[in-house]
VMD Tcl script that builds the backbone (N, CA, C; Angstrom):
set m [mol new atoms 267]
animate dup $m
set s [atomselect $m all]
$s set {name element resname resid chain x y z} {
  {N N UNK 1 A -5.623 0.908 21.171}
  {CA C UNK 1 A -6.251 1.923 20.359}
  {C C UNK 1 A -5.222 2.664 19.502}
  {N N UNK 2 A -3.954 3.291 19.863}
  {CA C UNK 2 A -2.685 3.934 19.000}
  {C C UNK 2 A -2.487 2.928 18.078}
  {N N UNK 3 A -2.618 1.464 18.271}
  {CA C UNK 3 A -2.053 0.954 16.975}
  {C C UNK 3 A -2.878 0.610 15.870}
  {N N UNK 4 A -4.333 0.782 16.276}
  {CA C UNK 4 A -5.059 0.659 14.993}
  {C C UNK 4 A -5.416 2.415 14.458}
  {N N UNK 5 A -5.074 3.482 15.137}
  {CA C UNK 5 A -4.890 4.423 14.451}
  {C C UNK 5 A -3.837 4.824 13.417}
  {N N UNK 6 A -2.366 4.100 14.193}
  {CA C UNK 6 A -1.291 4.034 13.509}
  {C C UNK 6 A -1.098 3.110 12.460}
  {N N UNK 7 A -1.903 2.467 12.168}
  {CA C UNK 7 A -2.369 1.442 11.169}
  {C C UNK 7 A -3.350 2.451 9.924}
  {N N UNK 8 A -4.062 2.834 10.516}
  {CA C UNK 8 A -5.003 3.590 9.776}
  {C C UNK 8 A -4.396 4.755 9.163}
  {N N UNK 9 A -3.686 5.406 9.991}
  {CA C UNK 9 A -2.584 6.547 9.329}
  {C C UNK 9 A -1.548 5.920 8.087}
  {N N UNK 10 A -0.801 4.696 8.230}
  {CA C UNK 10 A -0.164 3.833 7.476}
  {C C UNK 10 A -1.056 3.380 5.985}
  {N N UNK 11 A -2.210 3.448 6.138}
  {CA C UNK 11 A -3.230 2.805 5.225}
  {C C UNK 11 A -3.171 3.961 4.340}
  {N N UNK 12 A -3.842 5.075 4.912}
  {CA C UNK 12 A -3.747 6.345 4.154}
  {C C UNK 12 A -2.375 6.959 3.184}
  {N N UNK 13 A -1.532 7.095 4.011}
  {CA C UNK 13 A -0.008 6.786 3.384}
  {C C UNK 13 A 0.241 5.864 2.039}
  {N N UNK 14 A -0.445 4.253 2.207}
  {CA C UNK 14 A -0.398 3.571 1.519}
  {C C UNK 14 A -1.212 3.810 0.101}
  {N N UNK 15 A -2.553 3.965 0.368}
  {CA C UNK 15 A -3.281 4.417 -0.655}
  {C C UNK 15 A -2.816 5.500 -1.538}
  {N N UNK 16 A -2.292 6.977 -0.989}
  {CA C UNK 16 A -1.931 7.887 -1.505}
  {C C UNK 16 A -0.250 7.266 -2.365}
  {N N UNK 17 A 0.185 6.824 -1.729}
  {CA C UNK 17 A 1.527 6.542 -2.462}
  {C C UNK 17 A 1.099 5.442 -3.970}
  {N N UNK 18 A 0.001 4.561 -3.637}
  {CA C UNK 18 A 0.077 3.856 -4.793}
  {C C UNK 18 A -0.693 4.123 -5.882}
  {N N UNK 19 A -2.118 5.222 -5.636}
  {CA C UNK 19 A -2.997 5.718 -6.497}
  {C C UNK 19 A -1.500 6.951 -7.250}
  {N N UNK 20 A -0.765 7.354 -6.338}
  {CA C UNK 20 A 0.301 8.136 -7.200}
  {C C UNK 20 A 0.721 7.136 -8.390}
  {N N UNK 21 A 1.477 6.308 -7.712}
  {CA C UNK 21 A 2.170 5.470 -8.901}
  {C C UNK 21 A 1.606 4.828 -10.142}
  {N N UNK 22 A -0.140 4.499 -9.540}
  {CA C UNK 22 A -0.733 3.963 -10.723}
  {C C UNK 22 A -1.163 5.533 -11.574}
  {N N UNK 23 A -1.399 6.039 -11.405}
  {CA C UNK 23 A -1.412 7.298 -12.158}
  {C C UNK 23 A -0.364 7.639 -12.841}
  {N N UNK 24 A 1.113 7.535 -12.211}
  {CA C UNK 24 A 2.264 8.300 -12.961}
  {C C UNK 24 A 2.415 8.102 -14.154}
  {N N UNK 25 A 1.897 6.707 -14.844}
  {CA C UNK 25 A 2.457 6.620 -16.610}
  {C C UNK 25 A 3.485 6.356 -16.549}
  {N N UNK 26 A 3.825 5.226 -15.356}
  {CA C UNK 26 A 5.845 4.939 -15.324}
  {C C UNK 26 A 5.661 3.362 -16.202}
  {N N UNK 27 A 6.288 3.175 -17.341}
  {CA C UNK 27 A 6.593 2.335 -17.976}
  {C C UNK 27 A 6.788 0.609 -17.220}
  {N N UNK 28 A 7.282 0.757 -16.365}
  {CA C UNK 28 A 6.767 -0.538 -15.245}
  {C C UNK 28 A 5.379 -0.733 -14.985}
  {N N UNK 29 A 4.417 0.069 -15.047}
  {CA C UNK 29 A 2.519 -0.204 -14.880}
  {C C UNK 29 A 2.534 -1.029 -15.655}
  {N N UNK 30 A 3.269 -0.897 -16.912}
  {CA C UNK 30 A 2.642 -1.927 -18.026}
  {C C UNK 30 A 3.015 -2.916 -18.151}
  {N N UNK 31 A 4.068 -3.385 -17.232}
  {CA C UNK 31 A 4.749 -4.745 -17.097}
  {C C UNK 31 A 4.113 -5.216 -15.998}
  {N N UNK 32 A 2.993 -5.376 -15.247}
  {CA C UNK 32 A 2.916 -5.764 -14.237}
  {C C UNK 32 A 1.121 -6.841 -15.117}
  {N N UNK 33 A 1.094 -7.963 -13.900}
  {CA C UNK 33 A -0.021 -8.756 -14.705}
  {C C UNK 33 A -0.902 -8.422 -15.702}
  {N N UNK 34 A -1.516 -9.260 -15.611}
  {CA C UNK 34 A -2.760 -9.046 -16.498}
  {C C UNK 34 A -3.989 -8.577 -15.407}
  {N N UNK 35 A -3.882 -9.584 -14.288}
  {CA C UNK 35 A -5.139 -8.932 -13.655}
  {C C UNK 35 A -5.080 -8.150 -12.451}
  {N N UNK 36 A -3.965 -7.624 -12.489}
  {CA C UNK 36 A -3.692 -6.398 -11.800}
  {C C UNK 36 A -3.959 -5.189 -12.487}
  {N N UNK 37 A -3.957 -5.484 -14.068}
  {CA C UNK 37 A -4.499 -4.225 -15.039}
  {C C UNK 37 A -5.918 -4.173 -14.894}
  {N N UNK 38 A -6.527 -5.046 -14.506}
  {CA C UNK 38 A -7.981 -5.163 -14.842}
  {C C UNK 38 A -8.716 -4.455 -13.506}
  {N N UNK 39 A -9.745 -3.346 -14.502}
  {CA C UNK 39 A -10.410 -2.030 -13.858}
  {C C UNK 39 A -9.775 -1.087 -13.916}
  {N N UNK 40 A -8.848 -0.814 -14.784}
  {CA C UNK 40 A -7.872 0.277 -14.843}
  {C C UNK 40 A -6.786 0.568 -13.839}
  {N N UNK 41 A -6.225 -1.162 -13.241}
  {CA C UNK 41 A -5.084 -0.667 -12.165}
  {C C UNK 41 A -6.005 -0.849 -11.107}
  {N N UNK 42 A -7.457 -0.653 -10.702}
  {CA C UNK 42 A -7.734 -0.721 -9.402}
  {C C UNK 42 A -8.204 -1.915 -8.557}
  {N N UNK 43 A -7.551 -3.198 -9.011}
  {CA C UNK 43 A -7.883 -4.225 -8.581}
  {C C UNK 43 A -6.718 -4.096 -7.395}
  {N N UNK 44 A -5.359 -3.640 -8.170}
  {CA C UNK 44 A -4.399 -3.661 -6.998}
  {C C UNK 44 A -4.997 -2.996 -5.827}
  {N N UNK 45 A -5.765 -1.615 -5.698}
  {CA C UNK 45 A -6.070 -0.984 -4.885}
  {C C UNK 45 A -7.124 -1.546 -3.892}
  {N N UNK 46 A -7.817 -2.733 -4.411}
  {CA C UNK 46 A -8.534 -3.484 -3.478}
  {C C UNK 46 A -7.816 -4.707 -2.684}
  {N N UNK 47 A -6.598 -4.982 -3.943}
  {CA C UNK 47 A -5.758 -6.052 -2.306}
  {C C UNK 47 A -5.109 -4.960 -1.648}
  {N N UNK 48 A -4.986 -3.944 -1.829}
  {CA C UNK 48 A -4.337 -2.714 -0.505}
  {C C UNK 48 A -5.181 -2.946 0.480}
  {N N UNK 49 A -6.655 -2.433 -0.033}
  {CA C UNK 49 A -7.801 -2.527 1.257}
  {C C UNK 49 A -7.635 -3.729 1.936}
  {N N UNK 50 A -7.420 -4.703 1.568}
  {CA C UNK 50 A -8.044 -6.156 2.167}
  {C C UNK 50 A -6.554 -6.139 2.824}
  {N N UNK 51 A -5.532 -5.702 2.431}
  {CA C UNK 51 A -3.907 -5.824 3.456}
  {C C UNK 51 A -4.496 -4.974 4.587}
  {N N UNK 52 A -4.864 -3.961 4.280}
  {CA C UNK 52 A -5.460 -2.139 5.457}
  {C C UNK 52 A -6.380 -3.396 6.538}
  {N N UNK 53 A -7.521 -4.039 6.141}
  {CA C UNK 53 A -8.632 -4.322 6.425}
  {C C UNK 53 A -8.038 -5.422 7.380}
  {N N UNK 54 A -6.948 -6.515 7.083}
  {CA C UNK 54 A -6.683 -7.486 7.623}
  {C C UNK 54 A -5.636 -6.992 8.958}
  {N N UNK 55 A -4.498 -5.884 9.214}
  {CA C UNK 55 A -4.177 -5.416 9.818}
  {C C UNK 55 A -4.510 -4.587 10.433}
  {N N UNK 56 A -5.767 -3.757 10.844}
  {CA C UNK 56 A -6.797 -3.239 11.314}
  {C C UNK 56 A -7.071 -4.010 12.197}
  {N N UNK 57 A -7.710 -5.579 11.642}
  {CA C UNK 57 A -8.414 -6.484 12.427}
  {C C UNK 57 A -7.599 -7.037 13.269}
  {N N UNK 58 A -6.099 -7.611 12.822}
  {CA C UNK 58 A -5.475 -7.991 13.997}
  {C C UNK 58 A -4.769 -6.874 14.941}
  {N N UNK 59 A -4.726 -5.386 14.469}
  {CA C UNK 59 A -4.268 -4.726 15.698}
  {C C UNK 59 A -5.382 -4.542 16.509}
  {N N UNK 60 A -7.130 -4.576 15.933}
  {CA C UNK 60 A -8.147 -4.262 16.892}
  {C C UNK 60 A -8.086 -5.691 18.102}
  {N N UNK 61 A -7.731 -6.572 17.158}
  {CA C UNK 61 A -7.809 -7.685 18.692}
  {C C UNK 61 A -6.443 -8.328 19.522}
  {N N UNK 62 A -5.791 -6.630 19.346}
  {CA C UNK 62 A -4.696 -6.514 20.203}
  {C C UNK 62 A -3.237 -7.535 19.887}
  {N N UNK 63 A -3.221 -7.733 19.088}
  {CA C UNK 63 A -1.468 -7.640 18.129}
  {C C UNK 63 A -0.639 -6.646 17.943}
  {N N UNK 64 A 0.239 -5.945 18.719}
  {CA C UNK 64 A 0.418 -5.150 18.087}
  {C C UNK 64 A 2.002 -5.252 17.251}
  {N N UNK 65 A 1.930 -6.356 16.926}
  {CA C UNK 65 A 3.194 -6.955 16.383}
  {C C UNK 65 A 2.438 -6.700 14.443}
  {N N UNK 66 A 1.218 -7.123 14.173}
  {CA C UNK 66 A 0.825 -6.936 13.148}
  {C C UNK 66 A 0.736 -4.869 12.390}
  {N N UNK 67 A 1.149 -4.442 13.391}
  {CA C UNK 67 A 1.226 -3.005 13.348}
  {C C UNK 67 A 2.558 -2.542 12.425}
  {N N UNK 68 A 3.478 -3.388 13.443}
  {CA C UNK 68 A 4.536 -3.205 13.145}
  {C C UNK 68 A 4.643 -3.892 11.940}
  {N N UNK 69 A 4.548 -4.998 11.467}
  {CA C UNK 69 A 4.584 -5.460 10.049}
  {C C UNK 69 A 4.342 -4.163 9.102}
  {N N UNK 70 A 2.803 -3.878 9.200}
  {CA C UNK 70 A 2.332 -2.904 8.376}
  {C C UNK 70 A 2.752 -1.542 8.234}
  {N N UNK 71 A 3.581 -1.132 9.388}
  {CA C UNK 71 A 4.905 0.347 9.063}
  {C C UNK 71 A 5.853 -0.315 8.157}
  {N N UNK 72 A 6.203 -1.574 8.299}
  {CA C UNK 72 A 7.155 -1.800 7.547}
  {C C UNK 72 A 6.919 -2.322 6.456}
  {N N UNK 73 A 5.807 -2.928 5.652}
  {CA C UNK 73 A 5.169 -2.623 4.822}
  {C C UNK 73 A 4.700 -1.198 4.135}
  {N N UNK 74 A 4.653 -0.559 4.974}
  {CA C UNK 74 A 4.217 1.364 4.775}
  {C C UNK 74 A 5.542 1.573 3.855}
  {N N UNK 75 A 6.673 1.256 4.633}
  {CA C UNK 75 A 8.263 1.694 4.792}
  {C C UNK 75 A 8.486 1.247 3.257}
  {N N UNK 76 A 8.454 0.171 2.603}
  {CA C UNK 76 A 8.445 -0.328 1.784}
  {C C UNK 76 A 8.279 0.241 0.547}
  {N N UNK 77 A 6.750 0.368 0.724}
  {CA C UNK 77 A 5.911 1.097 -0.227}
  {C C UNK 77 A 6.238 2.517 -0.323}
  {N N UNK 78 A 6.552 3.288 0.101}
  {CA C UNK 78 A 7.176 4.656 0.327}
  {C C UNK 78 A 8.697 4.446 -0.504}
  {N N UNK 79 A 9.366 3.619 0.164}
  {CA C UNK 79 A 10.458 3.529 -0.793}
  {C C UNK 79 A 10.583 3.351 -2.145}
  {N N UNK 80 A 9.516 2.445 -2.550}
  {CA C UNK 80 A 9.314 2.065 -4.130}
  {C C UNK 80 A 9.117 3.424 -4.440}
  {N N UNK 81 A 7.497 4.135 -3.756}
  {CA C UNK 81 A 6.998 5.255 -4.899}
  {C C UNK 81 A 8.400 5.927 -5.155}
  {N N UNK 82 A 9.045 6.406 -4.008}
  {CA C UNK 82 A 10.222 7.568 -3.929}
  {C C UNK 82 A 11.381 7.048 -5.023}
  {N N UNK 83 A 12.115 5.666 -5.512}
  {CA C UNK 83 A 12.315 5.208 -6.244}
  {C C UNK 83 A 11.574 5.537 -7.846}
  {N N UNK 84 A 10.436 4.965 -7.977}
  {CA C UNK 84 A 10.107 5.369 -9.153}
  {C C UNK 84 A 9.234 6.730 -9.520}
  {N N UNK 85 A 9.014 7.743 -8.759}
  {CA C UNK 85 A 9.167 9.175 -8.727}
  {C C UNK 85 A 10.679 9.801 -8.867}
  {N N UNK 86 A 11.389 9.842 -8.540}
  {CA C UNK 86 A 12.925 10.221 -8.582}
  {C C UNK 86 A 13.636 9.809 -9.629}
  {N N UNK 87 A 13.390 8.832 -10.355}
  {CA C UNK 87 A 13.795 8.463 -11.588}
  {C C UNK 87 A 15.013 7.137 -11.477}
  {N N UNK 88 A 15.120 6.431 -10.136}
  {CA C UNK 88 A 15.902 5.775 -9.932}
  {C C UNK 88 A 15.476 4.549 -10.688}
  {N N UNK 89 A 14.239 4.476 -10.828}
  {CA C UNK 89 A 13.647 2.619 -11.506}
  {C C UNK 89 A 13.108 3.071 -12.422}
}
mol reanalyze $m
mol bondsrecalc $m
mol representation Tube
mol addrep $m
């Protein structure tokens, strides 16, 4: 049960960090596909869900190795936003 909460906490994290970035107007949005642009940026936000949705499912049927992927996936994603918020990228 802790690791699909801690998954779910990670998800939230995730969402908030990348609806930031697609919002920011950082000159990299516009280098990124074509159909990652399509819906205004929120196609990416549905392979987030389906990453959230697929690690959910394997920590609910007790993986909790897929948990750990997804902090470090979290870890990741946190680093980018903080990167291109800070002005490093």
């Amino acid at each position: 049960m802790f690791s699909i909460v801690l998954v779910f906490c990670f998800g939230v994290l995730n969402f908030a960090a990348h609806k930031a970035v697609i919002d920011s107007g950082h000159p990299m949005i516009a280098q990124v596909p074509w159909f990652f642009q399509s819906l205004g940026g929120r196609l990416s936000l549905v392979v987030e869900f389906a990453m959230l949705l697929g690690a959910l499912i394997m920590a609910a049927a007790g993986s909790a190795g897929w948990a750990w992927v997804y902090a470090f996936y979290t870890g990741l994603n946190g680093l980018s936003a903080w990167l291109i918020f800070s002005g490093r990228l």
